[in-house]
C-alpha positions as CSV (number, residue, x, y, z in Angstrom):
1,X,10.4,6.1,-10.6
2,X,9.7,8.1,-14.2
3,X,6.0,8.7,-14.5
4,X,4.3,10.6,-17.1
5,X,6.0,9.8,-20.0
6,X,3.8,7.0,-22.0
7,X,0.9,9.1,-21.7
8,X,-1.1,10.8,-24.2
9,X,-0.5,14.6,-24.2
10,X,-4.4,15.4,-23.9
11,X,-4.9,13.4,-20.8
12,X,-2.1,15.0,-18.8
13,X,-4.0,17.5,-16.9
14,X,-3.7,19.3,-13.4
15,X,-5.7,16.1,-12.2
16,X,-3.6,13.2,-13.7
17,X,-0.2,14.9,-11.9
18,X,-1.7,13.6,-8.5
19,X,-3.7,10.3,-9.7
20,X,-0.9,8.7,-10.9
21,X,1.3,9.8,-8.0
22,X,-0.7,9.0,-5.9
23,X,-1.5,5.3,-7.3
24,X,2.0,4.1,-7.6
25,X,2.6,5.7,-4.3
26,X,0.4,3.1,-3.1
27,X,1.6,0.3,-5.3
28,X,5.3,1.0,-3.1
29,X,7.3,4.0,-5.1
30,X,9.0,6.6,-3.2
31,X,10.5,8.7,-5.4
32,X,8.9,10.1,-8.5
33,X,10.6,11.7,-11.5
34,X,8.3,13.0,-13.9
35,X,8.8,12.9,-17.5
36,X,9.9,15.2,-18.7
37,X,11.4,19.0,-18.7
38,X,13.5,19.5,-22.0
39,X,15.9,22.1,-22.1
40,X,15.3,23.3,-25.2
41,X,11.3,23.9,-26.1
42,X,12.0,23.5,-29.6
43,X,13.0,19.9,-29.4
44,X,10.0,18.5,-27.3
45,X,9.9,15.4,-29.1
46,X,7.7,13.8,-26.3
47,X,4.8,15.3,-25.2
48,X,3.6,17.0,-22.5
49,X,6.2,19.0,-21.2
50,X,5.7,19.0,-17.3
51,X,7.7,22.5,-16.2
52,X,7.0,26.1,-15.7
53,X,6.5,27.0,-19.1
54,X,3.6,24.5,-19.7
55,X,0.8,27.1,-19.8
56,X,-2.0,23.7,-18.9
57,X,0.3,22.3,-16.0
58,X,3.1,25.0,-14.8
59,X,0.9,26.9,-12.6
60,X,0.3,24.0,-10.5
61,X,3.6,22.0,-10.2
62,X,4.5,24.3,-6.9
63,X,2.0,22.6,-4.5
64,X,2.7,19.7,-6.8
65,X,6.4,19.3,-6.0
66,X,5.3,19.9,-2.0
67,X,2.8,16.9,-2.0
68,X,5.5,14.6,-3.9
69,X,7.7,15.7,-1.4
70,X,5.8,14.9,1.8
71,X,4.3,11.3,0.2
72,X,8.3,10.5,-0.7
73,X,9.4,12.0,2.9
74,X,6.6,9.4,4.5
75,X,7.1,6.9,3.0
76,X,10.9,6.4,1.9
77,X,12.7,3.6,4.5
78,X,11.1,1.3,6.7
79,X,8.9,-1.9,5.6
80,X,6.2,-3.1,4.0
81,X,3.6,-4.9,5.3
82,X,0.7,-7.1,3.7
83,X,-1.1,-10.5,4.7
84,X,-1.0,-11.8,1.7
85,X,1.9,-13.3,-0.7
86,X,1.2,-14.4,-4.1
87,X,3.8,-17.2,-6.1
88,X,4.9,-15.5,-8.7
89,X,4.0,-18.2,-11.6
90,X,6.9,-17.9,-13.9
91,X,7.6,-21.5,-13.6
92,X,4.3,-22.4,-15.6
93,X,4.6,-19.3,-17.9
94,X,7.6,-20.5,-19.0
95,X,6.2,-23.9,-19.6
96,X,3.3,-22.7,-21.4
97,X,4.5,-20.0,-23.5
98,X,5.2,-20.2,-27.2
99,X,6.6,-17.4,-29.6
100,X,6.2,-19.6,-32.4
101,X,3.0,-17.4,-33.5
102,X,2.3,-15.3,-36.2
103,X,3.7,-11.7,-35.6
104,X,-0.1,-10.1,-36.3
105,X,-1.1,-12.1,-33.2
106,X,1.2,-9.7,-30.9
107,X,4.0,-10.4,-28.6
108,X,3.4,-13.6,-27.0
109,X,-0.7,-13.0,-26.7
110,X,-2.1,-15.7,-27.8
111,X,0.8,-17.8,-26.5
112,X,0.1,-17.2,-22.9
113,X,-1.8,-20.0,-21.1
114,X,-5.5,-19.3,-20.6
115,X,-5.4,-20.3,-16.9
116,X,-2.3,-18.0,-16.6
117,X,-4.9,-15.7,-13.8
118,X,-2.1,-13.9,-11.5
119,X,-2.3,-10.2,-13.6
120,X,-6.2,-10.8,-13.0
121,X,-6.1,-11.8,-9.5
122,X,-3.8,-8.9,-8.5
123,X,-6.2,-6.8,-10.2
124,X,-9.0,-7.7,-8.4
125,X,-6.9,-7.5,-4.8
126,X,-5.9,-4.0,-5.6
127,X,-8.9,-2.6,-7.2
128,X,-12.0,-4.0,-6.1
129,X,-10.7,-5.9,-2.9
130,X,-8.4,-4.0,-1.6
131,X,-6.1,-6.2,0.3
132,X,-2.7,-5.7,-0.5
133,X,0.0,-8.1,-1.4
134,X,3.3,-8.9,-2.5
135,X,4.6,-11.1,-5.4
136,X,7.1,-13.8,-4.2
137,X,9.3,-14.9,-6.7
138,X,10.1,-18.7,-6.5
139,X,14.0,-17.9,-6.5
140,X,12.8,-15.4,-3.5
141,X,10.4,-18.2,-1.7
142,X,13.4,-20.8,-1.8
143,X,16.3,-18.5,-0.2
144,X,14.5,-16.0,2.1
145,X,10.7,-17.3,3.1
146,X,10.9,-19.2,6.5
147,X,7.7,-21.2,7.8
148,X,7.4,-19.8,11.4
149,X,4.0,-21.3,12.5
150,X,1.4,-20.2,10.7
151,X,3.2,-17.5,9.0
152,X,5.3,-17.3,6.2
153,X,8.5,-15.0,6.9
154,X,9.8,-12.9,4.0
155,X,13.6,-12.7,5.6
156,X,15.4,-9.6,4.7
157,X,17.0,-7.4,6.9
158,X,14.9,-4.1,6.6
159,X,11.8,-4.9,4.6
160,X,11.2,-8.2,6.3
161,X,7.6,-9.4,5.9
162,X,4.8,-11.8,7.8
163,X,2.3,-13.7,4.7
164,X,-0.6,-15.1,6.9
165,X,-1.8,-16.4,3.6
166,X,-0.3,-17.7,0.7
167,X,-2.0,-17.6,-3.0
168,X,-1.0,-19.9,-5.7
169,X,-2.1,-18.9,-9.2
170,X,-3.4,-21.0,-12.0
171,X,-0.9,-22.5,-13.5
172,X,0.3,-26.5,-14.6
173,X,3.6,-26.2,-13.3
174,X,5.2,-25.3,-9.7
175,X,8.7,-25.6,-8.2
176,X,8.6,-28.7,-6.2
177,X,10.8,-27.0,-3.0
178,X,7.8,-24.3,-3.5
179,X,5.2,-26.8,-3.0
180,X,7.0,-28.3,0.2
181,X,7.4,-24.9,1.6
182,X,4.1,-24.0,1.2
183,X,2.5,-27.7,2.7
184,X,4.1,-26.8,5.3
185,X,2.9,-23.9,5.7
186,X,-0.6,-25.3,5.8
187,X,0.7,-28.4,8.2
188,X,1.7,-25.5,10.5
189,X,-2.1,-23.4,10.7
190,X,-1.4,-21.2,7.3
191,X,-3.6,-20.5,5.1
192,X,-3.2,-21.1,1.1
193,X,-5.8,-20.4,-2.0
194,X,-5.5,-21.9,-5.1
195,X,-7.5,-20.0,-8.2
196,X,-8.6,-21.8,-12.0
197,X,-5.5,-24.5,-12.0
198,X,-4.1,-26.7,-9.8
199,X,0.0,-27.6,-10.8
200,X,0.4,-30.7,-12.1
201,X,3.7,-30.7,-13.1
202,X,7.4,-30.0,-11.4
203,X,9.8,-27.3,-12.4
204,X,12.2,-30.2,-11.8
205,X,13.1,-32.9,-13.5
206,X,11.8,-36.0,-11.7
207,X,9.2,-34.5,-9.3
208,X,6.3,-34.7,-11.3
209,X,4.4,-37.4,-8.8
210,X,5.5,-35.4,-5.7
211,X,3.5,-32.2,-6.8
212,X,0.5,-34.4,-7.6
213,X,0.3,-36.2,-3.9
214,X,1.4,-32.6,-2.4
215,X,-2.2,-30.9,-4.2
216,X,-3.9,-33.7,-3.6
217,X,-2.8,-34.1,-0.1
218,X,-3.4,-29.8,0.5
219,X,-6.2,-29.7,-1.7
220,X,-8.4,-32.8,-1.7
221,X,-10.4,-33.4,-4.9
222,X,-11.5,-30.2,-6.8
223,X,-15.1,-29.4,-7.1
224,X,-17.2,-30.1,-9.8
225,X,-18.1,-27.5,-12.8
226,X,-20.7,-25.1,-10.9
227,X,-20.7,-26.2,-7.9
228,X,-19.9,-24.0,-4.4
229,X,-17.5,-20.7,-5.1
230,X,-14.7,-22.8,-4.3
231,X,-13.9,-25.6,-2.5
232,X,-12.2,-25.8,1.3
233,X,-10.1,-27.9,3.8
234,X,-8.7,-27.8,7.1
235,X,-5.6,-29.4,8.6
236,X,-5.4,-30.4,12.0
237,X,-3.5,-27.6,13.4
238,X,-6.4,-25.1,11.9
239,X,-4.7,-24.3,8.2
240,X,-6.6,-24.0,5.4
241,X,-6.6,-24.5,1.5
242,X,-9.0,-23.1,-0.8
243,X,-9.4,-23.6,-4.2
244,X,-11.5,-21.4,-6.8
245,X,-11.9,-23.6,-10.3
246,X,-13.9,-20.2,-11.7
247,X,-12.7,-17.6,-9.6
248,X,-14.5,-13.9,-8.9
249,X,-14.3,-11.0,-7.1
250,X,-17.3,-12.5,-4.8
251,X,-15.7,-15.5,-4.7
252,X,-11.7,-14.2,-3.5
253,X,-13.4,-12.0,-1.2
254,X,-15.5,-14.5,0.7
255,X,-12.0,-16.5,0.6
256,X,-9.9,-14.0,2.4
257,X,-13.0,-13.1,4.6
258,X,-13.1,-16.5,5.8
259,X,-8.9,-16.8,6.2
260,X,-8.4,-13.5,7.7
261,X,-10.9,-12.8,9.5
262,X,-9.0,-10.2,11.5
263,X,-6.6,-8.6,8.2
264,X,-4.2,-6.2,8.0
265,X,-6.5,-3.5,6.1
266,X,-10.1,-3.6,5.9
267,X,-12.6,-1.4,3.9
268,X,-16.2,-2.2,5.8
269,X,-18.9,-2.8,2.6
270,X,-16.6,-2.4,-0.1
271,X,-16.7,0.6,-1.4
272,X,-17.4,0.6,-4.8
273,X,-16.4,3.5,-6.9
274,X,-18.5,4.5,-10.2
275,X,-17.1,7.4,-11.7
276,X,-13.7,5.9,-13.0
277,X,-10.4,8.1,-13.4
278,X,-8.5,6.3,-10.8
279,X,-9.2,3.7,-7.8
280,X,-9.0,3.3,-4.2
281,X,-6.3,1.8,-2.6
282,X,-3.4,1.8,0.0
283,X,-0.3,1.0,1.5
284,X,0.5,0.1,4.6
285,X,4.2,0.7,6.1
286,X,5.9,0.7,9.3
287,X,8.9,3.0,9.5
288,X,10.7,4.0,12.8
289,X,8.5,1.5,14.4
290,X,5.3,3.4,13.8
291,X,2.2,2.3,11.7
292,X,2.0,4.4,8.6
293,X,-0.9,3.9,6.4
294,X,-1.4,6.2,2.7
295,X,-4.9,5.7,1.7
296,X,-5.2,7.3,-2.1
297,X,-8.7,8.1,-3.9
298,X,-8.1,8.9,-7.1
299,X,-11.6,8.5,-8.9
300,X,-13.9,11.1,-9.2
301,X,-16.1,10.0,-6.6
302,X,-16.2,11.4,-3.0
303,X,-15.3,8.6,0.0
304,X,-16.5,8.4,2.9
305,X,-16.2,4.9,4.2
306,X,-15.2,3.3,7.3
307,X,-11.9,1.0,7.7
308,X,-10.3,-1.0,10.0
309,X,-6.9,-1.8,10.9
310,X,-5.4,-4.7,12.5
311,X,-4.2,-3.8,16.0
312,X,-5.3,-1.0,18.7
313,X,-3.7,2.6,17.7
314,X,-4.1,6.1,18.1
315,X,-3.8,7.7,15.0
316,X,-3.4,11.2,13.3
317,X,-4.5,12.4,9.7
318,X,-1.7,14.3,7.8
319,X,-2.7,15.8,4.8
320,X,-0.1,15.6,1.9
321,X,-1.5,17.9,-0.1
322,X,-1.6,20.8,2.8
323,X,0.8,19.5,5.0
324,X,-1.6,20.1,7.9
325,X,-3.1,17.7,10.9
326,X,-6.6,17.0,11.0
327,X,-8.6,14.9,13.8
328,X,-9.5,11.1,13.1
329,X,-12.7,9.6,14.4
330,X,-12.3,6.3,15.4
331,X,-12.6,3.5,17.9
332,X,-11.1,0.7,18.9
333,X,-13.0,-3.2,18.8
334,X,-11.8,-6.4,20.1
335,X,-9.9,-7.9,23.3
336,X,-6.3,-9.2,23.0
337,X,-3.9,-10.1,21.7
338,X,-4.8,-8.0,18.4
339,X,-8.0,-6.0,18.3
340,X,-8.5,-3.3,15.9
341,X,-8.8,0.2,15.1
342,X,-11.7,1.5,13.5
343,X,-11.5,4.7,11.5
344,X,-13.9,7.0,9.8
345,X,-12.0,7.6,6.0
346,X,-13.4,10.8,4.1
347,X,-11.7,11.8,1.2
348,X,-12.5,14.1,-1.2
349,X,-12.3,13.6,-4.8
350,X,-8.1,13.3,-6.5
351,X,-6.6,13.4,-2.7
352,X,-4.8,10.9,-0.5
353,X,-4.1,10.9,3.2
354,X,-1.7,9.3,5.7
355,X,-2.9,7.9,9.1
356,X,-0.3,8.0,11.4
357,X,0.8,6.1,14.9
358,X,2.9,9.3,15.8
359,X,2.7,8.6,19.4
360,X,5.3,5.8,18.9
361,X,7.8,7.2,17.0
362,X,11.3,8.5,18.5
363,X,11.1,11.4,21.1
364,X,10.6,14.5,18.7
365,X,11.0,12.7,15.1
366,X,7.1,13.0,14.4
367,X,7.0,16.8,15.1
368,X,10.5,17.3,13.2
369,X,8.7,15.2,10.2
370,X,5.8,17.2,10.8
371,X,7.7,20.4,10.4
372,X,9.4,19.2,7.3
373,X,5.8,18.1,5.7
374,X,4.6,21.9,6.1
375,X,7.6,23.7,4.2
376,X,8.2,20.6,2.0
377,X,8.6,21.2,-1.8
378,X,11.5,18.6,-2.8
């Protein structure tokens, strides 16, 4: 992807190069263009110029280009993988929308529907939660999500994906073969969350009444105004629904405490980070059937947290920035089938760091990667 280039000359310094690679690195990019080198200095119409003749940045873009090379060499191929999937709500943003505003208002702002929450929601999930996710289009829920027990299958052929919980939100209007998907889902032991507004309406003509017995059959009657966080129900096969008419950041994160209790990624406490100039977060892959994990701090503040991941592992740190190995502390909790890995996570201020399950890929292909991430500069 092209980075760089809608930012404001002063703020590109030395530090920004590696926040912002390192943020959309987590977000799921794996190659990064920045913006831009011009060929002739006298027409840099767009400012900064990121090259060798840029007396604030030049001097740094060597070890730079290395640790954009080892992130994109980690982390280009294999798949994905997050507990979570979020319906993308374009169904009810199209019902909701109007452009018929004045033009001093701004580009649809005061059009979009106030219970419109998903852009909030994902916020909070990547920056304050930290539990990734993926956005499932309803085109993308309809042709290649499968309901195998109490998961949710995202059906492609390399970047297949598992949702153990599905999040619906706010929004008056749903696609109706959505809906039946996802209640069965639930039926089946899944988990589902519901945030500010329940659908009311179909996407389809003539399915109103089904998507109001589906809720009300998944969510039961919503709460009252200030009552509990948000309101829950079980099925009989152990699914639940969970609905947040005022959602929070407290109130998502006792949610998906309660749902998955055993998740994918797990930062013990929650770190919160006071200094600003970036975020924590991560991304978890699995690429030549090992577990790959790139953890990213790019505040100002200095980690050092505890994590756990789903699933017993032995694990190496692999510094992008050096290119070296460094030892991991960390233990391993729980019985079968799962269990988890617990690991100590220090990182310094504007760095990142990979965990890796080396010991399971091919014969030789860690210590040929390895070899690569030392002399790497492409």
């Amino acid at each position: 992807m092209e980075i760089y280039g809608a930012y404001p000359n002063d703020t590109v310094d030395t530090a920004m190069l590696y926040r912002s690679a390192m943020e959309v690195y987590a977000r799921g990019a794996n190659v990064i263009i920045p913006h831009g080198m011009w060929y002739d200095t006298a027409k840099v119409t767009c400012p900064p110029e990121i090259s060798h003749r840029s007396a604030r940045l030049g001097a740094e873009l060597p070890d730079y280009n290395r640790f954009v090379g080892r992130c994109s060499l980690l982390l280009q191929g294999g798949r994905h993988v997050a507990d979570i999937g979020i319906l993308y709500p374009i169904a009810a943003l199209h019902a909701a929308y109007s452009f018929e505003i004045p033009a001093a208002a701004g580009f649809g702002h005061e059009a979009g529907p106030k219970e419109a929450d998903y852009l909030k929601i994902s916020d909070w999930l990547t920056c304050d939660i930290r539990r990734d996710f993926t956005f499932l289009h309803p085109e993308v829920m309809d042709k290649r999500c499968k309901v195998k027990g109490a998961t949710l299958c995202l059906n492609n052929d390399t970047n297949w994906e598992e949702y153990r919980a599905i999040l619906i939100p706010g929004g008056k209007v749903i696609s109706w073969s959505n809906l039946e998907k996802i209640e069965k889902f639930y039926e089946n032991g899944g988990c589902v969350i519901g945030t500010s507004q329940l659908a009311e309406k179909s996407a389809e003509f003539g399915r109103d009444g089904d998507v109001q017995r589906a809720i009300a059959r998944l969510f039961g009657q919503p709460p009252a105004k200030g009552s509990a966080p948000y309101r829950l129900k079980t099925s009989g096969k152990g699914g639940k629904t969970y609905f947040a008419e005022q959602p929070s950041i407290e109130a998502l994160q006792a949610i998906l405490d309660d749902a998955l209790p055993v998740a994918d990624v797990v930062f013990e406490n929650t770190p919160r980070l006071r200094s600003g100039g970036g975020m924590l977060s991560y991304l978890h892959k699995v690429k030549d059937g090992a577990n790959i994990y790139h953890f990213a701090n790019s505040t100002n503040d200095r980690v050092d947290t505890w994590v756990r991941l789903r699933g017993k592992m032995t694990l190496q740190a692999w510094d992008p920035h050096t290119g070296t190995m460094t030892p991991l502390e960390y233990s391993h909790l729980g019985g079968k089938p799962e269990g988890t890995t617990r690991v100590r996570l220090t990182l310094e201020p504007v760095k990142a760091l990979f965990l890796i399950e080396a010991s399971r890929w091919k014969l030789g292909h860690a210590e040929k990667t390895l070899e690569k991430m030392k002399g790497s500069s492409r």
